[in-house]
C-alpha positions as CSV (number, residue, x, y, z in Angstrom):
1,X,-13.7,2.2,11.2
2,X,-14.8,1.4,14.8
3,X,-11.9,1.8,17.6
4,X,-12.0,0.8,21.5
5,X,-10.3,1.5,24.1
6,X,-8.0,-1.4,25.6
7,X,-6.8,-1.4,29.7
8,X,-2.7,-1.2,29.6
9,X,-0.5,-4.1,30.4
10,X,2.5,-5.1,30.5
11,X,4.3,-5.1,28.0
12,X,15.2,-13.1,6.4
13,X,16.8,-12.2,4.5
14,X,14.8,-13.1,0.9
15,X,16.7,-14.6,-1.8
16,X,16.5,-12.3,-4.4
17,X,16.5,-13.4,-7.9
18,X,17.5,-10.6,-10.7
19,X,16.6,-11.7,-14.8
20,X,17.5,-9.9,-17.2
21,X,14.5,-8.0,-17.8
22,X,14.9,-5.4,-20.4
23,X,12.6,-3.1,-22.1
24,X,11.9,-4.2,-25.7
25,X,11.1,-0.1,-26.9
26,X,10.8,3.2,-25.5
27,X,8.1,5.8,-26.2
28,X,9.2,8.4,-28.3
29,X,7.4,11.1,-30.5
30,X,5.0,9.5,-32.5
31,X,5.0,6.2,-31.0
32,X,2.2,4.7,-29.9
33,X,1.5,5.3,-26.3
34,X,1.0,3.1,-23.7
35,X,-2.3,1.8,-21.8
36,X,-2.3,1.9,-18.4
37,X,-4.5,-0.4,-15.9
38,X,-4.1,0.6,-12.2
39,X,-5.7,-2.2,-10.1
40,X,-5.9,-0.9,-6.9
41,X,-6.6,-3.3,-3.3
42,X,-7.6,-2.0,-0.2
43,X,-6.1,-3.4,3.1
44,X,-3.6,-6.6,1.2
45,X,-0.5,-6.9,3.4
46,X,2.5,-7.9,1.6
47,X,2.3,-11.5,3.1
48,X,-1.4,-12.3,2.0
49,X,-0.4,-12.8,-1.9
50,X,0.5,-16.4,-3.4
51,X,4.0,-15.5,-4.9
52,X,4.9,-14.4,-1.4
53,X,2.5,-16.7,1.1
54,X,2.3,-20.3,-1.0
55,X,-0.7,-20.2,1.3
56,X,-2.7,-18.2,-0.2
57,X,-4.2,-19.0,-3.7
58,X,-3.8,-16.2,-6.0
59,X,-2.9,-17.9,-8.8
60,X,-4.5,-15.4,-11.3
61,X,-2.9,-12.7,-9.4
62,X,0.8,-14.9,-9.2
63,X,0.6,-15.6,-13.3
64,X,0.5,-12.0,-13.9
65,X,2.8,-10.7,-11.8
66,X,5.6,-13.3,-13.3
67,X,5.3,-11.4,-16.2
68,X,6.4,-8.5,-15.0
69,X,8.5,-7.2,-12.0
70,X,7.6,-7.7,-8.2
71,X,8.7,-4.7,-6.4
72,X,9.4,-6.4,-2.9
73,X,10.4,-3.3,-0.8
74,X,7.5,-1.5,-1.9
75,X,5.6,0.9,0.9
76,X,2.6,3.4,1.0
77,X,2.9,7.1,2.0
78,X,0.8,6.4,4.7
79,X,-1.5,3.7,6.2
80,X,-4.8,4.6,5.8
81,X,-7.4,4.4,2.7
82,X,-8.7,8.4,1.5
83,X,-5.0,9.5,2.3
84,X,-3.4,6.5,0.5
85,X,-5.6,7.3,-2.7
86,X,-4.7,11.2,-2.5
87,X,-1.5,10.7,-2.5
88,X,-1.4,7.7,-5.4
89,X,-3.5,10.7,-7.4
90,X,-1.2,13.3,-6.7
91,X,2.1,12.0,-6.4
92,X,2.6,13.9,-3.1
93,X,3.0,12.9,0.6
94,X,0.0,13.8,2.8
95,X,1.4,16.6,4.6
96,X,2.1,18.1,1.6
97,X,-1.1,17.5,-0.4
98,X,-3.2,18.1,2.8
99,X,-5.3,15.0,2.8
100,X,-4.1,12.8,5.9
101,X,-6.5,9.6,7.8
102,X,-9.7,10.3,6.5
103,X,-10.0,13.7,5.4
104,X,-12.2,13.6,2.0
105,X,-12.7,17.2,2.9
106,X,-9.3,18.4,2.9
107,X,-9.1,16.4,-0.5
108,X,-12.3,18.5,-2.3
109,X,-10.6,21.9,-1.2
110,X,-7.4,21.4,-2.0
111,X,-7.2,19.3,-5.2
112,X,-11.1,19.8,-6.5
113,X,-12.2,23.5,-5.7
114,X,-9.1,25.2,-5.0
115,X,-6.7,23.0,-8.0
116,X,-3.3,23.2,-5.9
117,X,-2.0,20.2,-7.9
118,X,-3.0,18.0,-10.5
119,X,-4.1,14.4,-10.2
120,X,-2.8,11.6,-12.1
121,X,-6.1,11.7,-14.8
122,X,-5.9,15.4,-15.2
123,X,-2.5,15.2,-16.9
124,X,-3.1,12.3,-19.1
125,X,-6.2,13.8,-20.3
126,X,-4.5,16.6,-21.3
127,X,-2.6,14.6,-23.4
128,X,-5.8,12.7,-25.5
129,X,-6.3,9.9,-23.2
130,X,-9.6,8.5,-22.1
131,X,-9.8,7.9,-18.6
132,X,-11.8,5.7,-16.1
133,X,-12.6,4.9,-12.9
134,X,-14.6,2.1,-11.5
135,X,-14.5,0.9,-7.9
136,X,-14.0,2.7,-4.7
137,X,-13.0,6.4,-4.5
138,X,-13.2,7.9,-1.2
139,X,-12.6,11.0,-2.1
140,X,-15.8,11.6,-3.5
141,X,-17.0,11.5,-7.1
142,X,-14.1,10.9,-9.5
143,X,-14.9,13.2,-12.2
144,X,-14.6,15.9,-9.6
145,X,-10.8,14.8,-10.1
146,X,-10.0,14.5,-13.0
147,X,-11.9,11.1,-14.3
148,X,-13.5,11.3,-17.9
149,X,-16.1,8.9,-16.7
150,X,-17.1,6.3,-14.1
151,X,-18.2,6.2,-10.3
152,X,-18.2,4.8,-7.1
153,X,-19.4,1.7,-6.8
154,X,-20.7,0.5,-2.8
155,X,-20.3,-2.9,-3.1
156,X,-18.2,-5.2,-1.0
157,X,-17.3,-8.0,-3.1
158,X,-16.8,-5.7,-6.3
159,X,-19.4,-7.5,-8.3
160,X,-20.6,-3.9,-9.9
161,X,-16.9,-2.9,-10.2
162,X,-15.8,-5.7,-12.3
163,X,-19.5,-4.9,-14.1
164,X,-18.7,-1.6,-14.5
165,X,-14.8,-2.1,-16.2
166,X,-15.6,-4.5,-18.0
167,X,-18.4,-2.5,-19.3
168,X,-16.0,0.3,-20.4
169,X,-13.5,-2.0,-22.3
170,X,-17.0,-3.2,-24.3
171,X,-18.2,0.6,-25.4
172,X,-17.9,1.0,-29.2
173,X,-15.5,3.5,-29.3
174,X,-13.1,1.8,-26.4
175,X,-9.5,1.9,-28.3
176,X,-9.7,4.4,-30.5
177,X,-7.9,6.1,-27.4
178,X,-5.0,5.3,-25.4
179,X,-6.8,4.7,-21.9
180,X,-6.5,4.8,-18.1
181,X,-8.4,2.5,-16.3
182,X,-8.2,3.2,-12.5
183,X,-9.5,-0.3,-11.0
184,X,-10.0,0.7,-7.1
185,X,-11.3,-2.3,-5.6
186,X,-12.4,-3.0,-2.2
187,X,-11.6,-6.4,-1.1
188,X,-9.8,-7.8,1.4
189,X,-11.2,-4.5,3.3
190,X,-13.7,-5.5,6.0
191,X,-16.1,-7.4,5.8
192,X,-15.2,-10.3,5.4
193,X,-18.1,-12.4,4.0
194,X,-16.6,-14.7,1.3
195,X,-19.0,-17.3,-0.6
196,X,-18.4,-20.9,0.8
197,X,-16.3,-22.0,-2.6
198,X,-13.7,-19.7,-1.5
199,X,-13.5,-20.4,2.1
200,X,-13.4,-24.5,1.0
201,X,-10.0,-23.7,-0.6
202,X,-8.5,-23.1,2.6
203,X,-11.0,-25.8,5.0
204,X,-7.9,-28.1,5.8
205,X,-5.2,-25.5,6.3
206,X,-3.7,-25.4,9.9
207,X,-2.9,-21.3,8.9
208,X,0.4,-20.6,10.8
209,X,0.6,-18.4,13.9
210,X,3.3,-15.4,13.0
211,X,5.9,-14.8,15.1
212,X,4.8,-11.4,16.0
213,X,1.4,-12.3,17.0
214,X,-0.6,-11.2,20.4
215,X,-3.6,-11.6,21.7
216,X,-3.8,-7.7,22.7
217,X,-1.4,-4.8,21.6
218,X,1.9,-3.6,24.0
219,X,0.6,-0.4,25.7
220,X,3.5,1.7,23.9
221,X,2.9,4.7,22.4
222,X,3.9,3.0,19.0
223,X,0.8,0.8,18.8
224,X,-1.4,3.3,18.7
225,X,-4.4,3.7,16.4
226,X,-6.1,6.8,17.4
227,X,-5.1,10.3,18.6
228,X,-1.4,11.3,20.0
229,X,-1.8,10.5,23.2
230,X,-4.0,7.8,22.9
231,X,-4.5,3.8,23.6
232,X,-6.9,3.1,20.8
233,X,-7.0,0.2,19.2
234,X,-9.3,-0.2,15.9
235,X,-12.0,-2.7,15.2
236,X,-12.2,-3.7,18.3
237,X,-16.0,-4.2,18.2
238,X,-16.5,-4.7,14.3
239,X,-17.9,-8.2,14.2
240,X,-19.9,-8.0,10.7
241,X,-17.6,-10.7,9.2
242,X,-17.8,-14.6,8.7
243,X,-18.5,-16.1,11.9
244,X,-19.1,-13.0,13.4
245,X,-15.1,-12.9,14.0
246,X,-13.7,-9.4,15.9
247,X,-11.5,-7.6,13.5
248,X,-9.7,-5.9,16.2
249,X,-8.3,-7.1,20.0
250,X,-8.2,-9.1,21.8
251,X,-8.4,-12.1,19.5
252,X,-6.7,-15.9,20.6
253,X,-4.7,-17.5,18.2
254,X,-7.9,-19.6,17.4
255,X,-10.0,-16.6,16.0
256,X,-7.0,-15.2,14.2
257,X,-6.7,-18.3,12.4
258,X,-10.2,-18.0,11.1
259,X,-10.4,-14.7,10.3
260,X,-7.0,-15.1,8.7
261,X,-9.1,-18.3,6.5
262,X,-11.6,-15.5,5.6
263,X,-9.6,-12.8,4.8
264,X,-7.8,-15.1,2.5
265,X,-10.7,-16.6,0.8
266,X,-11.9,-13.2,0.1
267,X,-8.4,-12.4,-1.9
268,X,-8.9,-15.5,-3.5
269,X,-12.3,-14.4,-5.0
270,X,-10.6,-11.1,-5.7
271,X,-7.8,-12.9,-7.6
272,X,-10.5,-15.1,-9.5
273,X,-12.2,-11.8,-10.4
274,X,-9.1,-10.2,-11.7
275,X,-8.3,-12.9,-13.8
276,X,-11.6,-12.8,-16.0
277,X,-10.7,-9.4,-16.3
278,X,-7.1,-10.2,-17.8
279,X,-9.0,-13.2,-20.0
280,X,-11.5,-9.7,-21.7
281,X,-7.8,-8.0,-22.2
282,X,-6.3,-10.6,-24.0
283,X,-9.6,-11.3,-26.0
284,X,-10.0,-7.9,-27.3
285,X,-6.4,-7.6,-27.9
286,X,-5.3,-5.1,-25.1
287,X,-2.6,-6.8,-23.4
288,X,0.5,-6.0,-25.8
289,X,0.4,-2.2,-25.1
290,X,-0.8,-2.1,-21.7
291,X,0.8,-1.3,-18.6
292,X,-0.6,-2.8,-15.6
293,X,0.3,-1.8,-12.2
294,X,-1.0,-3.9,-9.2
295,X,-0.3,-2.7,-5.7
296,X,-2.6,-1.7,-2.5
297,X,-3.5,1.0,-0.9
298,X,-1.9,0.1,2.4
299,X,-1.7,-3.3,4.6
300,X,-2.9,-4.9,7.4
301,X,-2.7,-6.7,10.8
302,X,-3.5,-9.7,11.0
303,X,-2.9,-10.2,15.1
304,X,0.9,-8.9,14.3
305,X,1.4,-7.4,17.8
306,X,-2.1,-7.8,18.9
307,X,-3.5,-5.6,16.3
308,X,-6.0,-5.4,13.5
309,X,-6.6,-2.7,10.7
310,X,-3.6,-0.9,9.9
311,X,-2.4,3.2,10.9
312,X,1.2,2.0,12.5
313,X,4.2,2.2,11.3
314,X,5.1,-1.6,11.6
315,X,5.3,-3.5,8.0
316,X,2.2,-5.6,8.0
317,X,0.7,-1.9,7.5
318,X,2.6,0.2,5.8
319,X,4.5,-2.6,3.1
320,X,2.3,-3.6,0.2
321,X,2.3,-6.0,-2.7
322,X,3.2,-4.4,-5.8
323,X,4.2,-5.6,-9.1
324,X,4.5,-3.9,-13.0
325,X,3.5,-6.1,-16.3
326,X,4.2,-5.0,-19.7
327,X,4.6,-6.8,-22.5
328,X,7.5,-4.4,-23.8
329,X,9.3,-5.9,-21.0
330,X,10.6,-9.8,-21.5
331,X,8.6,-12.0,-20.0
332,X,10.9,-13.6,-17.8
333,X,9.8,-13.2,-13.6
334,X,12.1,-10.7,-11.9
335,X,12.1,-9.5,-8.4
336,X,13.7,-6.2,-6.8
337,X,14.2,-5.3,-3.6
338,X,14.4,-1.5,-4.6
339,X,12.9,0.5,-1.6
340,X,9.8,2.2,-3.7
341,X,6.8,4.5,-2.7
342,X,3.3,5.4,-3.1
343,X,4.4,9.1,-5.0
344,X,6.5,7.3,-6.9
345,X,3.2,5.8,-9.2
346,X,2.4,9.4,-11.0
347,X,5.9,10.3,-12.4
348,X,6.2,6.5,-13.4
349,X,3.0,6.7,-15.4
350,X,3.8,9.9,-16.8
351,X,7.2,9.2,-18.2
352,X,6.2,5.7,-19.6
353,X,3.1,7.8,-21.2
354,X,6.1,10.2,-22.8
355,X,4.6,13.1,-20.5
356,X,6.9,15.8,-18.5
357,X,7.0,15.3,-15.3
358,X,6.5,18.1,-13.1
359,X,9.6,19.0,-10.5
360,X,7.3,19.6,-7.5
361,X,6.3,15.6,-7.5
362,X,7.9,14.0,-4.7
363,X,8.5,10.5,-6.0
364,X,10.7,9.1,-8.8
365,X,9.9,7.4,-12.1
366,X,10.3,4.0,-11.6
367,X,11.1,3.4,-15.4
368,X,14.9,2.8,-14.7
369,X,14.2,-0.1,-12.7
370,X,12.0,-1.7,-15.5
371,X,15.2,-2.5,-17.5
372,X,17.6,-2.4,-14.4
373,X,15.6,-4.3,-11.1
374,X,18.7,-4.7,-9.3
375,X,19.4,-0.7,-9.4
376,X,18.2,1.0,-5.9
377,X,17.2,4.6,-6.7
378,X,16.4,5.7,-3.3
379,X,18.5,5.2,-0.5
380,X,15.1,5.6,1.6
381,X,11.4,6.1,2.4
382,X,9.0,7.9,4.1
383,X,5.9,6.7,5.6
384,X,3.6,9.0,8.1
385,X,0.3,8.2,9.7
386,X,-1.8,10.8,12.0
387,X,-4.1,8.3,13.2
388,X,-7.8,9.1,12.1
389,X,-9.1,12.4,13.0
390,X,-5.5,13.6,13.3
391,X,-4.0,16.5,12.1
392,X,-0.9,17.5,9.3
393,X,1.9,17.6,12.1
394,X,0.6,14.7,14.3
395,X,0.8,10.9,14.6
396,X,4.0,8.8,13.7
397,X,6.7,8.7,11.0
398,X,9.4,6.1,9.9
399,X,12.1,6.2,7.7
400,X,13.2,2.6,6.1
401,X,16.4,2.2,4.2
402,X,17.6,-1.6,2.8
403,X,18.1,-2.9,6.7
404,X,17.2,-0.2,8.8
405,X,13.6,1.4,10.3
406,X,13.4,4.3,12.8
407,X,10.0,4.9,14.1
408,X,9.0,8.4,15.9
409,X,5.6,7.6,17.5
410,X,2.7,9.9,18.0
411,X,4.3,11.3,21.1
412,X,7.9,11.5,20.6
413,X,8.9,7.5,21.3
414,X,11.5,6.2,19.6
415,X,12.4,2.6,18.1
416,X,15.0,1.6,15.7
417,X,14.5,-2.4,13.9
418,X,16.8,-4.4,11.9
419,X,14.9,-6.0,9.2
420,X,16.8,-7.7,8.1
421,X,17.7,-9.7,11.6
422,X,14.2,-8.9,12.6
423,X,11.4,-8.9,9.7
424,X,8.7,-8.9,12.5
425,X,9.8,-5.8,14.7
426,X,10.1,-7.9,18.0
427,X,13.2,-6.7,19.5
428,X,13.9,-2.2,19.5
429,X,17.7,-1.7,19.2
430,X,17.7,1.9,19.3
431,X,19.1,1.9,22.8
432,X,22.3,-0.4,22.0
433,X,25.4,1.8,21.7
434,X,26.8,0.3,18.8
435,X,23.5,1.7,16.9
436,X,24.3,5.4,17.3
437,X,25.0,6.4,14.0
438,X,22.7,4.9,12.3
439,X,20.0,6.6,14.7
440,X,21.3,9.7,13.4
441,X,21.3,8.9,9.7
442,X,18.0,8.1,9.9
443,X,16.7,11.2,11.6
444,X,18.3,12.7,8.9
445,X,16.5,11.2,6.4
446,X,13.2,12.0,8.1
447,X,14.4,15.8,8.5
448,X,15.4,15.3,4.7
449,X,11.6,14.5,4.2
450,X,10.1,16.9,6.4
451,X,11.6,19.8,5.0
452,X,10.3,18.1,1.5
453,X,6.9,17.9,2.4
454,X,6.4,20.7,5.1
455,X,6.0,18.5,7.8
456,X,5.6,20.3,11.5
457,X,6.3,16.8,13.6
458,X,9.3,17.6,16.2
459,X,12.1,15.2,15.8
460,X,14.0,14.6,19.0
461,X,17.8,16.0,18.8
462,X,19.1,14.2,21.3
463,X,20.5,10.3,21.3
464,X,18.2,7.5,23.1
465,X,20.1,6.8,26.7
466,X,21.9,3.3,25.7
467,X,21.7,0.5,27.5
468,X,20.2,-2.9,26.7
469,X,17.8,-3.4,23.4
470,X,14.3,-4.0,24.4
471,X,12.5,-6.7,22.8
472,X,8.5,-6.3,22.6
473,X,7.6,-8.5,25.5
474,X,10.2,-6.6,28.0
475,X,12.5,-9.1,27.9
């Protein structure tokens, strides 16, 4: 990721429908055991998927997911790719698991040479399943981790990927095992450089401007991309897109409006891709017994307060589509707004697979909520982010519950949101009196998860002076 320097200046609620989704069976001893398909995106914000954004045409991606359940609330650990992945494979935060930004080293010595925890592939193989991976790793080669077979594939648009998986389900002896297919692609992730029959689908769209949108980022501490301390601002010179469009600020609300046409196109080819896929499934028979779980690895800006790429704590980064299809589950489209994380991915696959689950994971099976979506399991989550090159201890945290988000930034700042007044993060309450307890709740929570995870990031003690709430433009 490229990262420039920028000068200083100044500075809904969703209807919710619940339908009676049950499970149809349970896994017992004996029992045939469940598939599982993992398809994996890199860099889809929340808003940039059809059944969210009528905008965007997934329709592939849409007819799927209203088989299953669409986790609404759901976040990553953390907003930023090798770290995402680790902690997807592990089922732990990155402080605890030791991989944070970019750190494919800290992955290898931890998890590959020294074997501190097990990944995701290691325990089902234990257990007689083939596993696969096809798509992007970076954490270095997947069989290092735990993957029977597969590689990294360098590929932007995923052509070899999609070769490659559907090349597996086509072997002669594919079946005769229960299987994990981990399906890491890499689209929307930069570049951009859709074919021309996917940018067509959006030529006469006026895309909207978000509410949140600037041409450059506030100069607070909390839109920082790089190192504590730092103004950085990613992508501010990567041009090797359609048009030659700057992924990063400053951008006018022209250029965001075509890179935002690119960036969908490039999901739409994705979604076109996964639905062949799904049509080889069905064909061979697969669907019945397969558990498919879509999600990303983290989001993305799109201009949302003058930034691109991701590493904040602000949603467009760290909230990401997810959804579960089964076809134990009725086919009838339910939506939850159940807070869920990244570490809760592991235990869920291992219970549905009839495995223990281990007591030092720090996420939650999310079986429950397959036959119950309007049950809330956790009353919050945990997101962290040291910026790249950063260090276990650094960068910023937030802590979400169903309304509520208190960000610590890399240096100590301090914002509180409504979401549920304020979806885009425009106006910091933290200083208005009647917030105080909830400030403190929710520096509870994130001591809660520090002492979970080992974290070394100071959390203030004291109350932020009150006085007016501050919106994002100073008003």
């Amino acid at each position: 990721m490229s990262k420039c320097r920028l000068k200083s200046y100044p500075k809904t609620s969703a209807l919710i429908l619940f339908s009676g989704l049950s499970l149809t069976g349970s896994i017992s001893k004996g029992a045939t055991r469940p598939n599982f398909l993992i398809i994996l995106t890199d860099d889809l914000t929340y808003r940039a998927i059809g059944y969210n954004n009528e905008l965007v045409k997934t329709p592939n991606i849409d007819k799927l997911a209203r088989q299953g359940i669409i986790f609404d609330r759901a976040y990553t650990t953390t907003p930023v790719c090798a770290a995402s992945r680790a902690s997807l494979l592990t089922g732990l935060y990155p402080q605890t698991n030791g991989t944070v930004a970019l750190n494919t080293a800290a992955f290898i010595k931890n998890i590959v040479k020294e074997k501190r925890y097990k990944t995701l592939p290691q325990f089902l193989n234990e257990t007689g399943y083939s596993t696969r991976f096809c798509g992007k790793s970076h954490l270095g080669d997947p069989k290092d981790y735990g993957f029977q077979s597969g590689e990294e594939t360098p590929d932007y648009d995923d052509k070899r990927a999609f070769q490659d998986v559907n090349g597996f389900i086509n072997e002669p002896d594919f079946g005769k095992k229960p299987f994990l297919i981990w399906l890491a692609v890499r689209q929307p992730h930069l570049p951009l450089k859709p074919e021309q029959k996917w940018l067509d689908l959006y030529f006469d769209y006026d895309i909207p401007i978000e509410k949140n949108f600037l041409e450059k980022p506030p100069s607070e501490s909390f839109y920082n991309q790089g190192l504590p301390g730092e103004h950085f601002y990613r992508d501010c010179d990567y041009n090797d897109n359609y048009k030659n469009l700057p992924a990063g600020p400053p951008r006018s609300p022209e250029v965001i409006r075509q890179f935002t046409k690119a960036y969908y196109a490039t999901i739409s080819h994705l979604d076109s891709q996964i639905g062949e896929f799904i049509n080889q499934l069905k064909s061979k028979g697969l669907m019945e017994n397969t558990v498919i779980i879509f999600l990303s690895d983290n989001g993305y800006f799109l201009g949302n307060h003058g930034l691109g790429n991701k590493l904040t704590m602000h949603e467009e980064s760290v909230r990401v589509p997810m959804f579960i299809v089964w076809d134990k589950l009725r086919k009838n489209q339910a939506h939850s707004d159940a807070l869920v994380s990244g570490v809760d991915i592991l235990p869920t696959i291992l219970d549905l697979a009839g495995v223990k689950i281990p007591d030092y994971l720090q996420g939650i099976s999310l079986k429950p909520l397959l036959s119950n979506p309007s049950s809330k399991p956790h009353k919050y989550v945990v997101s962290e982010s040291v910026g790249v090159g950063g260090e276990l201890g650094t960068g910023h945290r937030m802590a979400v519950t169903d309304k509520w988000k208190y960000i610590l930034s890399d240096i100590g700042a301090e914002a509180l949101f409504n979401l549920e007044d304020d979806p885009f993060e425009l106006d910091n309450v933290i200083k208005a009196k009647k917030n105080h307890e909830k400030v403190i709740t929710l520096k509870g929570y994130l001591n809660n998860w520090k002492n979970l995870t080992g974290d070394k990031k100071n959390i203030p003690k004291e109350i932020p002076h009150y006085g007016e709430a501050r919106t994002e433009n100073g008003i």
